[in-house]
Structures are given as structure tokens and as C-alpha cells.
MOPAC internal coordinates of N, CA, C and O (Angstrom, degrees):
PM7 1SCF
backbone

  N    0.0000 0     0.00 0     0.00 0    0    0    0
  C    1.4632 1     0.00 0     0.00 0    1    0    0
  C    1.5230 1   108.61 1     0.00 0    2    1    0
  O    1.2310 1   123.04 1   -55.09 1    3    2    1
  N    1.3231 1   111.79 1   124.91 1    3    2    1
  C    1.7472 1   109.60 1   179.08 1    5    3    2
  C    1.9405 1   115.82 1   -85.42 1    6    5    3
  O    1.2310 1   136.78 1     7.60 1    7    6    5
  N    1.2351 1    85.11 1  -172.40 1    7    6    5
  C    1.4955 1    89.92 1  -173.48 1    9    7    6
  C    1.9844 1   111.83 1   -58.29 1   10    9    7
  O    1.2310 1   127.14 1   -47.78 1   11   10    9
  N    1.2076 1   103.87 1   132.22 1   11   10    9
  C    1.9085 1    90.07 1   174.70 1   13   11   10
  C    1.4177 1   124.84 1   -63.87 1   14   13   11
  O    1.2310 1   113.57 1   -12.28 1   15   14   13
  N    1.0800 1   129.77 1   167.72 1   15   14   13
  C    0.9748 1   132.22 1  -164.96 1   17   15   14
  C    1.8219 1   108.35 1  -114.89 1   18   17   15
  O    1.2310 1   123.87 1   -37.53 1   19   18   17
  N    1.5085 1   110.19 1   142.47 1   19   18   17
  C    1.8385 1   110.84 1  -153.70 1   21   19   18
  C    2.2633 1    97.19 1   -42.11 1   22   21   19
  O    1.2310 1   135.64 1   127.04 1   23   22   21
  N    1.4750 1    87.33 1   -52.96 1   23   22   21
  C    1.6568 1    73.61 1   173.25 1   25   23   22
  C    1.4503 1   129.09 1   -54.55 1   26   25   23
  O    1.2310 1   110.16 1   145.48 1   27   26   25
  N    1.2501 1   136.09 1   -34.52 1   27   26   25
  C    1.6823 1   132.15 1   165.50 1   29   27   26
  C    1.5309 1   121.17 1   -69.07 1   30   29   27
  O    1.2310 1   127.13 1   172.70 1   31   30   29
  N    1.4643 1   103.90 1    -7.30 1   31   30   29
  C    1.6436 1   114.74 1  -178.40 1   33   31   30
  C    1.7527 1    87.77 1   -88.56 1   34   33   31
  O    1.2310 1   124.49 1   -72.54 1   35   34   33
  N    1.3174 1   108.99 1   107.46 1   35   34   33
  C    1.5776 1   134.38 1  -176.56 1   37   35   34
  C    1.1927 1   114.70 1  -109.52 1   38   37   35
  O    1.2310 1   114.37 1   -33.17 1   39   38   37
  N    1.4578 1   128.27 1   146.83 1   39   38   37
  C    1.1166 1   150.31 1  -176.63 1   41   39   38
  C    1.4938 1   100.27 1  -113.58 1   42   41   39
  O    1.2310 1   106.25 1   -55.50 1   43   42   41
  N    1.2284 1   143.15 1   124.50 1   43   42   41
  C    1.3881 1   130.10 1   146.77 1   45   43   42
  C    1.7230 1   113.26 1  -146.51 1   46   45   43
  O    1.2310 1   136.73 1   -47.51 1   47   46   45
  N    1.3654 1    85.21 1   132.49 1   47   46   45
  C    1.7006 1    93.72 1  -173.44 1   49   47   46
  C    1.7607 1    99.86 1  -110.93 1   50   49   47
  O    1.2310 1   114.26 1   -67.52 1   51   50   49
  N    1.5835 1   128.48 1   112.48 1   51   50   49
  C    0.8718 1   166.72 1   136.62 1   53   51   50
  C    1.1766 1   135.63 1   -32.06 1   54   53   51
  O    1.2310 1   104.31 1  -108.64 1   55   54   53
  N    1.5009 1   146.56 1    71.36 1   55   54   53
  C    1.5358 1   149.52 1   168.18 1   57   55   54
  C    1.3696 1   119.58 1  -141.03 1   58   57   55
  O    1.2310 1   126.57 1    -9.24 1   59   58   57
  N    0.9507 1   104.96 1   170.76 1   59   58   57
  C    1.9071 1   113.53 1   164.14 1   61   59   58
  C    1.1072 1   106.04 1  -157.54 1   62   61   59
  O    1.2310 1   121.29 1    13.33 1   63   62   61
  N    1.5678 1   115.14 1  -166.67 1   63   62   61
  C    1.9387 1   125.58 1  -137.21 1   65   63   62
  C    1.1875 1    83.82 1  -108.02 1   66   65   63
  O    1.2310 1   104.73 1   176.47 1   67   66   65
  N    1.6906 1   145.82 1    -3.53 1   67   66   65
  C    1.4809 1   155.24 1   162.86 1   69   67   66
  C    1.6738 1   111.91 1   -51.05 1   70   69   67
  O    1.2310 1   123.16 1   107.63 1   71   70   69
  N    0.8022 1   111.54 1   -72.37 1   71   70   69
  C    1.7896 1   136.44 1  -171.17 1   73   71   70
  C    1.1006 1   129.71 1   -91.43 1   74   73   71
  O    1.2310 1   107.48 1   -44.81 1   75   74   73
  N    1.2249 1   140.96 1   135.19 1   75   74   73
  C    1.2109 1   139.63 1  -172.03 1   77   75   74
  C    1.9903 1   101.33 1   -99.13 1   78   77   75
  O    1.2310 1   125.55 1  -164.41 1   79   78   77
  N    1.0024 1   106.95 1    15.59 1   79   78   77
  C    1.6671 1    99.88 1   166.99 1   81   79   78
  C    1.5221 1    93.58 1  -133.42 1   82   81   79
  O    1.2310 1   131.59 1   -20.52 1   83   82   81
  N    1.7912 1    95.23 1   159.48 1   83   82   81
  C    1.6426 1   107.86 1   178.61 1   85   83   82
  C    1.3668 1    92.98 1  -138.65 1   86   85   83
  O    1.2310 1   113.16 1   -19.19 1   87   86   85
  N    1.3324 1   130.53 1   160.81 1   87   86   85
  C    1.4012 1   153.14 1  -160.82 1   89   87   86
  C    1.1778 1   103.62 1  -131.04 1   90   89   87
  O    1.2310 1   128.98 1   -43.23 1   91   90   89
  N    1.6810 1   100.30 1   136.77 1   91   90   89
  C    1.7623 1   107.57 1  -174.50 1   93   91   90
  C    1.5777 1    98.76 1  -141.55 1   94   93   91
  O    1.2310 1   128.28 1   -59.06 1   95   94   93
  N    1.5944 1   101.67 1   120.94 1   95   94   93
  C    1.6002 1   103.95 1  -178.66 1   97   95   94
  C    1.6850 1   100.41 1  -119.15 1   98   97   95
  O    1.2310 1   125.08 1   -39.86 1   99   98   97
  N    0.9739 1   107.85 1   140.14 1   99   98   97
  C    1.4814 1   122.35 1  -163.37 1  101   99   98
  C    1.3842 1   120.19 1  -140.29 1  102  101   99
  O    1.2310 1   111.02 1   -38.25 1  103  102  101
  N    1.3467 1   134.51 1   141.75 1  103  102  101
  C    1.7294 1   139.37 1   149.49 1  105  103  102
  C    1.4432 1   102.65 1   -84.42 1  106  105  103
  O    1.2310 1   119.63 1   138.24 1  107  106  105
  N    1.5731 1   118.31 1   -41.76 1  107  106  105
  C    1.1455 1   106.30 1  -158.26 1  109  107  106
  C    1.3331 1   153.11 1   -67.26 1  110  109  107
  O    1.2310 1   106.38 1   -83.03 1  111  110  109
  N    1.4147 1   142.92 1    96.97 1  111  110  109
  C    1.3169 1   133.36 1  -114.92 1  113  111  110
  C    1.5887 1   121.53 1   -66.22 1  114  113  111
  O    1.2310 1   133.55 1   146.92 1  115  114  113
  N    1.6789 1    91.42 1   -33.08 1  115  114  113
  C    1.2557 1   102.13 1   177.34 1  117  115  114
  C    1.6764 1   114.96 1   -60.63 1  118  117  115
  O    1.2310 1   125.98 1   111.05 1  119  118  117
  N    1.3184 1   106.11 1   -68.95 1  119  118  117
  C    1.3213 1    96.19 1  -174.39 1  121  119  118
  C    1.6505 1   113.05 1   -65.92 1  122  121  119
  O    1.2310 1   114.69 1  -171.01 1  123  122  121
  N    1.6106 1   127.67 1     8.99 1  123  122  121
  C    1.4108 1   125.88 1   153.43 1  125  123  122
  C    1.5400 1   111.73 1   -57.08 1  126  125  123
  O    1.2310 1   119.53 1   136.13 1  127  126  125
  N    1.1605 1   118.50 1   -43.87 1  127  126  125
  C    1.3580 1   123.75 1  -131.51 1  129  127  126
  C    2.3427 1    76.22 1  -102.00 1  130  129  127
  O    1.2310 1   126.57 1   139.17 1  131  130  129
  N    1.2367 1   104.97 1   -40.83 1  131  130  129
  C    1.3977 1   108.73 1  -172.30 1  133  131  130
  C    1.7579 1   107.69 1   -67.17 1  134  133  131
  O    1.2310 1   112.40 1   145.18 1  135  134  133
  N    1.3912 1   131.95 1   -34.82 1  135  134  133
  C    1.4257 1   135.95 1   157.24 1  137  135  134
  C    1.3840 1   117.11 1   -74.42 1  138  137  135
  O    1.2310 1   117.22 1   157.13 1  139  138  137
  N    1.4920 1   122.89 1   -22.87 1  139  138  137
  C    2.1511 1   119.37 1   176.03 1  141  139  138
  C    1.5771 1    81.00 1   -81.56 1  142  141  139
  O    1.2310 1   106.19 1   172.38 1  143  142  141
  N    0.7816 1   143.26 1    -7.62 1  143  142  141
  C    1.8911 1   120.32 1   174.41 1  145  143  142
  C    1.7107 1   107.61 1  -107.03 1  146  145  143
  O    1.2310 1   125.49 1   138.35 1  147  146  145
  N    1.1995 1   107.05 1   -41.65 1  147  146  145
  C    1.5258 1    98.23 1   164.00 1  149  147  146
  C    1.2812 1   142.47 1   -45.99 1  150  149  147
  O    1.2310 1   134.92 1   134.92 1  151  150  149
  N    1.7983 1    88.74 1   -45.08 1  151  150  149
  C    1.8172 1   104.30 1   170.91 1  153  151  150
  C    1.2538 1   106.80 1   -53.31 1  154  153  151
  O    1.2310 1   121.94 1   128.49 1  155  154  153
  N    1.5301 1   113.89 1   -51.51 1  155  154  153
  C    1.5634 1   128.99 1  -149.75 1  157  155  154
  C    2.1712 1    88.52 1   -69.84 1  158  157  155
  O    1.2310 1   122.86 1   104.26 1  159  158  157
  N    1.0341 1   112.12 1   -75.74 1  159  158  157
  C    1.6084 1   103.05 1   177.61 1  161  159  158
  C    1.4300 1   110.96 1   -61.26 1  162  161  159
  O    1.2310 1   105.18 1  -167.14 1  163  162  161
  N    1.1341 1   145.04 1    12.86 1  163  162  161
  C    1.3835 1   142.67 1   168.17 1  165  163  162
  C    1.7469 1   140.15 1  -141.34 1  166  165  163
  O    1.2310 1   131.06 1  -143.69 1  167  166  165
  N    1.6190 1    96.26 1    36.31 1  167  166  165
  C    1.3846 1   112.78 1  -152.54 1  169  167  166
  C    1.6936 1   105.46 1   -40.73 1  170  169  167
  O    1.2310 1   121.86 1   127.08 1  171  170  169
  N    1.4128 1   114.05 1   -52.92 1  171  170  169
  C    1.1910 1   101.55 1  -155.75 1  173  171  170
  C    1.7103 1   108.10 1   -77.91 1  174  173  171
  O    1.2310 1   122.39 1  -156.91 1  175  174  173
  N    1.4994 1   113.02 1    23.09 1  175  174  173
  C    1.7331 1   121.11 1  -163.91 1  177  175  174
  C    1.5116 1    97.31 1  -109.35 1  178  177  175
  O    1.2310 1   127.16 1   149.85 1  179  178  177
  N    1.4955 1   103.82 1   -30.15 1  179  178  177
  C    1.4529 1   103.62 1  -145.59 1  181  179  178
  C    1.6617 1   106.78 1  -147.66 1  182  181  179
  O    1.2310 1   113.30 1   -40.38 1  183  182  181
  N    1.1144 1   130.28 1   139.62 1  183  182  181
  C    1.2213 1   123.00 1   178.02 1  185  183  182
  C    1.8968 1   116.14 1  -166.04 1  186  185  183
  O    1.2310 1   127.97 1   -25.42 1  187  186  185
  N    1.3982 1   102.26 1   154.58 1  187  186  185
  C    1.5242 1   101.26 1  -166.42 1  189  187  186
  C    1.6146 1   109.73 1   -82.53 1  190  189  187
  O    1.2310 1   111.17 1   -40.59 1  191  190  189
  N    0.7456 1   134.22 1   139.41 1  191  190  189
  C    1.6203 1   126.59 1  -157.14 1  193  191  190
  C    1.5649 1    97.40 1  -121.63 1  194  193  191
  O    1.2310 1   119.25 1   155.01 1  195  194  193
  N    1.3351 1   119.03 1   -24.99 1  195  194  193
  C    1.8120 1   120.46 1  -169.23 1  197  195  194
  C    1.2007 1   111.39 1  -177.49 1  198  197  195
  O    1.2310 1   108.78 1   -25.38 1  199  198  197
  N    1.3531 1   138.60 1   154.62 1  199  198  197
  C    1.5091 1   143.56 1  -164.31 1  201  199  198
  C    1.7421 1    89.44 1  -168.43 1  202  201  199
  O    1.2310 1   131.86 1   -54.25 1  203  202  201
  N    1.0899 1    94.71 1   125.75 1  203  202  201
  C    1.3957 1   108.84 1   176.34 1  205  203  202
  C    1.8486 1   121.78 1   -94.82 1  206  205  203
  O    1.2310 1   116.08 1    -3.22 1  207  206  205
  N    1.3628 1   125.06 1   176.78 1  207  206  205
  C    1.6210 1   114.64 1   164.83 1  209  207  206
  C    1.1904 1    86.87 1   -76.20 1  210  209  207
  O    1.2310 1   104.15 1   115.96 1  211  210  209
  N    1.3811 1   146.83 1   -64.04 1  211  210  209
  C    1.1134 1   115.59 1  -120.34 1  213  211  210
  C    1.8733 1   106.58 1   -90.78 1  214  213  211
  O    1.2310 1   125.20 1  -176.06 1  215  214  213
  N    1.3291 1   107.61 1     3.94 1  215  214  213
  C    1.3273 1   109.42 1  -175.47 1  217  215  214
  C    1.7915 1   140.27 1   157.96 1  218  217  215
  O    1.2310 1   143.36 1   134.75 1  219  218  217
  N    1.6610 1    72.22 1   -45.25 1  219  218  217
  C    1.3790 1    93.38 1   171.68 1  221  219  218
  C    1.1458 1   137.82 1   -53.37 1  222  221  219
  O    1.2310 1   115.51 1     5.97 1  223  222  221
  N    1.5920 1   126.12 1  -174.03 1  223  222  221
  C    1.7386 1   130.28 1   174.81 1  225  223  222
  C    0.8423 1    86.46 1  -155.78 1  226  225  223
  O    1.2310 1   121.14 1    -4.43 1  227  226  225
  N    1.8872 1   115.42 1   175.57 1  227  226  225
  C    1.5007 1   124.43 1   142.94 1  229  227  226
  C    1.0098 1    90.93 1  -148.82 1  230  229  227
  O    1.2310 1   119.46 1   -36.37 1  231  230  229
  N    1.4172 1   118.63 1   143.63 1  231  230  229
  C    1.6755 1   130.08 1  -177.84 1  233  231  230
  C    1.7784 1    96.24 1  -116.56 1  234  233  231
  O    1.2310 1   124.55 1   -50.83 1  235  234  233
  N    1.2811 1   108.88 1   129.17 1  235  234  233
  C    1.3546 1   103.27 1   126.91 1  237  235  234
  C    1.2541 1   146.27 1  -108.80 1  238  237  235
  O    1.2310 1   121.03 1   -41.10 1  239  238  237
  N    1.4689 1   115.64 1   138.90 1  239  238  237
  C    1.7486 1   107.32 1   172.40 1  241  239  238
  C    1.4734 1   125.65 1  -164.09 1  242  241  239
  O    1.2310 1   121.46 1   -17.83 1  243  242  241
  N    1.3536 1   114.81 1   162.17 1  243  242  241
  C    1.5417 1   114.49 1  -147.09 1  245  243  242
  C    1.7094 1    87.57 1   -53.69 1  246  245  243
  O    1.2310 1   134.98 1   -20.53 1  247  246  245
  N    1.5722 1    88.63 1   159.47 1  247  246  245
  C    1.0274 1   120.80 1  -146.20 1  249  247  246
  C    1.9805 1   102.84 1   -84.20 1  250  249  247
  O    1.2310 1   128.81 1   148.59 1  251  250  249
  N    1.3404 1   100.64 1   -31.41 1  251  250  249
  C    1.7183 1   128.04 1  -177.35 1  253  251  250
  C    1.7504 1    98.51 1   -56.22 1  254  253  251
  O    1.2310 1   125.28 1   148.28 1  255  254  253
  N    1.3717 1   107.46 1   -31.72 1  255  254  253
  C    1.9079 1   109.96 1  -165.97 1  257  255  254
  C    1.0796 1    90.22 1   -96.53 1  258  257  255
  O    1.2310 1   105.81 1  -138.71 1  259  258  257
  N    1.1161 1   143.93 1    41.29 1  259  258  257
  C    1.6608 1   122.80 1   175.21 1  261  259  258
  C    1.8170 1    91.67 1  -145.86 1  262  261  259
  O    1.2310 1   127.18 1   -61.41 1  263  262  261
  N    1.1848 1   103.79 1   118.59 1  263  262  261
  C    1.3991 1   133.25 1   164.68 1  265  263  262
  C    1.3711 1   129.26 1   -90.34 1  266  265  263
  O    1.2310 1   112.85 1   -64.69 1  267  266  265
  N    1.5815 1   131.10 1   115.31 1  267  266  265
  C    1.5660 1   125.99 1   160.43 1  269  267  266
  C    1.2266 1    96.80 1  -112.06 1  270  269  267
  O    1.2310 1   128.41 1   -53.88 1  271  270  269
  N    2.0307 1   101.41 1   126.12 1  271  270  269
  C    1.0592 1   133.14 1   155.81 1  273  271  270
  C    1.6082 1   125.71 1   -75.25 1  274  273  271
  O    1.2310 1   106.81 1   -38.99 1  275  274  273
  N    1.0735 1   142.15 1   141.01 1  275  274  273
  C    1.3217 1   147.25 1   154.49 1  277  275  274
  C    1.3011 1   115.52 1  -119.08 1  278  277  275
  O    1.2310 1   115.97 1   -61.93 1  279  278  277
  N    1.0759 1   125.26 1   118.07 1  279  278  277
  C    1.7163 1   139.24 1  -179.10 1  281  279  278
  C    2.0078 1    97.36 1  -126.31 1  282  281  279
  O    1.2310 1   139.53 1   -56.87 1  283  282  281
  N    1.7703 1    79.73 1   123.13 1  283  282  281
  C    1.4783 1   111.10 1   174.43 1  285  283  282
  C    1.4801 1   111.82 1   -70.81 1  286  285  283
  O    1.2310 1   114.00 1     9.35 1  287  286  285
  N    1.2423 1   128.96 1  -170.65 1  287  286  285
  C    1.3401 1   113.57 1  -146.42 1  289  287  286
  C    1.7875 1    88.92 1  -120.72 1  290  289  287
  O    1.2310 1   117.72 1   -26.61 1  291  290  289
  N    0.9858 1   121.95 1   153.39 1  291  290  289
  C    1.9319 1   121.02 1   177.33 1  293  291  290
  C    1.4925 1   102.36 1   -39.54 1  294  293  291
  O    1.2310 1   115.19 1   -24.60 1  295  294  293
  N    1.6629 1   126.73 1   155.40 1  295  294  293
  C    1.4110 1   116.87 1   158.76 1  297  295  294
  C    1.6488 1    94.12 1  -104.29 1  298  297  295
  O    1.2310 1   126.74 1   -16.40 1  299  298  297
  N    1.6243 1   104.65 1   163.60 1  299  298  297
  C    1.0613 1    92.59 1   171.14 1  301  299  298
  C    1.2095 1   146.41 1   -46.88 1  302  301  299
  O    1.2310 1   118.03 1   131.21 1  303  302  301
  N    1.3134 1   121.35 1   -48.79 1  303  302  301
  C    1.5486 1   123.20 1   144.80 1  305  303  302
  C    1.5242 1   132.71 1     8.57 1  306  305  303
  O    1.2310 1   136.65 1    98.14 1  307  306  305
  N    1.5258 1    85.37 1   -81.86 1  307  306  305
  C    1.7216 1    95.84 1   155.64 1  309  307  306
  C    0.9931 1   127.58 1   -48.45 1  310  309  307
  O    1.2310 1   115.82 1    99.49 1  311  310  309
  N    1.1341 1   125.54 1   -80.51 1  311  310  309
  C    1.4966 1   129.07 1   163.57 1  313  311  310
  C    1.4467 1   122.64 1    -5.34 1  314  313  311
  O    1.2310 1   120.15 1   131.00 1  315  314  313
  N    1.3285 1   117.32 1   -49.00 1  315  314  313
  C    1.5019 1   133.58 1  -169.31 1  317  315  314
  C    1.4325 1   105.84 1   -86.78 1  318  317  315
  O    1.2310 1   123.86 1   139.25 1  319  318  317
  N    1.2778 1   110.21 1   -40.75 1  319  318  317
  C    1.6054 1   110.33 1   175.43 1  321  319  318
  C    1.4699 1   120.37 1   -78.70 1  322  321  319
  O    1.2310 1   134.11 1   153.10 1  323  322  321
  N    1.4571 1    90.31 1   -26.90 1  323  322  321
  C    1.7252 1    95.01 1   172.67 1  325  323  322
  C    1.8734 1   104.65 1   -78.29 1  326  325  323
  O    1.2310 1   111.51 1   144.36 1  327  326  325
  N    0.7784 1   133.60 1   -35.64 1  327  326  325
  C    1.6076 1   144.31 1   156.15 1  329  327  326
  C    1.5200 1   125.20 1   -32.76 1  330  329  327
  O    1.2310 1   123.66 1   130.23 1  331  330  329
  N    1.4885 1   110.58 1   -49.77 1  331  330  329
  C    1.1047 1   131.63 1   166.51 1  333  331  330
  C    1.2150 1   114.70 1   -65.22 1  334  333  331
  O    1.2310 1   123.99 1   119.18 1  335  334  333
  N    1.4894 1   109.95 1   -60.82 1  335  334  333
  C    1.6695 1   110.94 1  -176.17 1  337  335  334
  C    1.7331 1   105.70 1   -55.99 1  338  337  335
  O    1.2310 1   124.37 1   136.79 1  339  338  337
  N    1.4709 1   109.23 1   -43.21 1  339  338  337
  C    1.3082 1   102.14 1  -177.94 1  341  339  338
  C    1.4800 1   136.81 1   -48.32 1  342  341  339
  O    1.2310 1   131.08 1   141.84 1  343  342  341
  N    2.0946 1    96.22 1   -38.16 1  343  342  341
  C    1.6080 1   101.34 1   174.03 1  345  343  342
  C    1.6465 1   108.73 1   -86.54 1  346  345  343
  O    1.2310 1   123.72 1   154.00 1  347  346  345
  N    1.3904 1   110.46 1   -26.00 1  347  346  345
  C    1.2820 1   100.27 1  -175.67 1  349  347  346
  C    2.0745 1   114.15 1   -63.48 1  350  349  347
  O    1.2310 1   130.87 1   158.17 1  351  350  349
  N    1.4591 1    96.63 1   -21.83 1  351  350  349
  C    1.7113 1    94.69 1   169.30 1  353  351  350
  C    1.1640 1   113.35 1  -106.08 1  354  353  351
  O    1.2310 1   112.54 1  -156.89 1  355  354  353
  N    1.2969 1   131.69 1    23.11 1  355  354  353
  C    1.6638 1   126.81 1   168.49 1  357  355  354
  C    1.5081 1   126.58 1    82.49 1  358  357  355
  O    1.2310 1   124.45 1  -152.93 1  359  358  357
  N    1.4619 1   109.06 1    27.07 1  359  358  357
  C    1.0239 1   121.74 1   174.49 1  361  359  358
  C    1.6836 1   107.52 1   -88.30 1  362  361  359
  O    1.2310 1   128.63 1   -40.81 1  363  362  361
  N    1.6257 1   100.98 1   139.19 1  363  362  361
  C    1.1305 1   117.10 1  -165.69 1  365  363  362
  C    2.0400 1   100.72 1   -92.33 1  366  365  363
  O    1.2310 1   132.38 1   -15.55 1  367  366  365
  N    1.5108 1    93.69 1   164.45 1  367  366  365
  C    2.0467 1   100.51 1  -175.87 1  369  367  366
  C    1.3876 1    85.91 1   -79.59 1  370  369  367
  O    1.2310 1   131.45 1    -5.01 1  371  370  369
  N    1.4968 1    95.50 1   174.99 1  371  370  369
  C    1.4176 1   125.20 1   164.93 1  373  371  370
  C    1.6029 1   114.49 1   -78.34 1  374  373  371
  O    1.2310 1   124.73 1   -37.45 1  375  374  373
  N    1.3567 1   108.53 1   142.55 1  375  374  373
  C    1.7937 1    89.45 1   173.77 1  377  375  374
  C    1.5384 1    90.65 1   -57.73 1  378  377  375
  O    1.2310 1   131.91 1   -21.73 1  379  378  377
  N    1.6081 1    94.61 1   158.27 1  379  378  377
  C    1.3897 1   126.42 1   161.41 1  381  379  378
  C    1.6023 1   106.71 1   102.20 1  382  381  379
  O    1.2310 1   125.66 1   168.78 1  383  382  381
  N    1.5818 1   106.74 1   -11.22 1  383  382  381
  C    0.9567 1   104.96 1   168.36 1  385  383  382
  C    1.9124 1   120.81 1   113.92 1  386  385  383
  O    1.2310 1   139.60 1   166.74 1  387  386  385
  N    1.2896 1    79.60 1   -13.26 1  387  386  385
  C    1.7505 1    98.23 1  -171.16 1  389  387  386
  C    1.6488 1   111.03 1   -86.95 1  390  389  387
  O    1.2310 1   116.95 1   -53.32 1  391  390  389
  N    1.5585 1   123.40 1   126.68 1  391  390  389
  C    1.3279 1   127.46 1  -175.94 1  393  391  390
  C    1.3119 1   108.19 1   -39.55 1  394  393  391
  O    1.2310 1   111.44 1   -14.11 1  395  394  393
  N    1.3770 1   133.72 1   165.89 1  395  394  393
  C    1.8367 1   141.81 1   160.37 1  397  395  394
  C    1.2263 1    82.51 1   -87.89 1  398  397  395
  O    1.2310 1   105.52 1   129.29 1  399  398  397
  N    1.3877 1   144.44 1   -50.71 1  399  398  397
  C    1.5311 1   116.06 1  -167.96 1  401  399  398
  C    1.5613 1   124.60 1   -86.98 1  402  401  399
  O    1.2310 1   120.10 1   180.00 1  403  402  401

């Protein structure tokens, strides 16, 4: 089996209203590297359950430490003030022309 490809490199976070643990299988490095330190300060919360060759993990852990965020999108407002602050401290555009803020 060869290396996966960015689309088969999967994220899936795993629970229901049954169990007090949820399962998190991942490629993604960041949040690898953000659960191998959690486990490590939180053994009895968190733990590595499988690591694959080709990349993977799956963590499980109680279910209480695991947070989904949703963040709404800038209003304009923001946008403009974040724009401002940006040129007023010397922050440079994006190529193409488009603000970083």
C-alpha cells in the first residue's frame, strides 16, 4: 500500500450520547502533535490507542476534554479595523493584492 493521498489523510472525530469517551483518528500533524502532549500531561484523560505506517493515530479520550469550536466569519467592521490596524503598523498585502487582515 503506498503513501495516501492529502484526500485519504482523514480527520474523524467519533462519539455518541452512550459513552463518556470519543475517539479521534487523524493524519493531521498538528493536531498529532496537540493529543501526544495531552496524553503525555493527561494519562488517565487521554491515550494513544493505534498509530499506523502509513501515518495515522487514533486517540481515545474522555469525552468532557474535547471541544468543537465554531467561529463566525469577521463583520465588516472588523475587517476594516483589522485593516487599519494592519497599515497603521506596517503590515504588508498579500500577493495579489488582497489585505492579511
Amino acid at each position: 500500500m503506498g503513501k495516501p493521498s492529502k484526500y485519504e489523510k482523514e480527520t474523524i472525530v467519533n462519539f455518541n450520547e452512550g459513552e463518556k469517551e470519543a475517539s479521534i483518528y487523524t493524519f493531521n500533524a498538528d493536531l498529532k502533535r496537540r493529543l501526544a502532549e495531552f496524553s503525555k500531561k493527561y494519562p488517565l484523560l487521554c491515550r494513544l490507542e493505534k498509530s499506523t505506517p502509513e501515518g495515522s493515530v487514533t486517540y481515545v479520550l474522555d469525552k468532557s476534554r474535547l471541544s468543537i469550536r465554531l467561529v463566525p466569519p469577521y463583520s465588516e467592521e472588523r475587517r476594516a479595523a483589522a485593516r487599519a490596524y494592519a497599515k497603521e503598523h506596517g503590515f504588508k498585502s498579500m500577493p495579489g493584492g488582497k489585505d492579511i487582515a
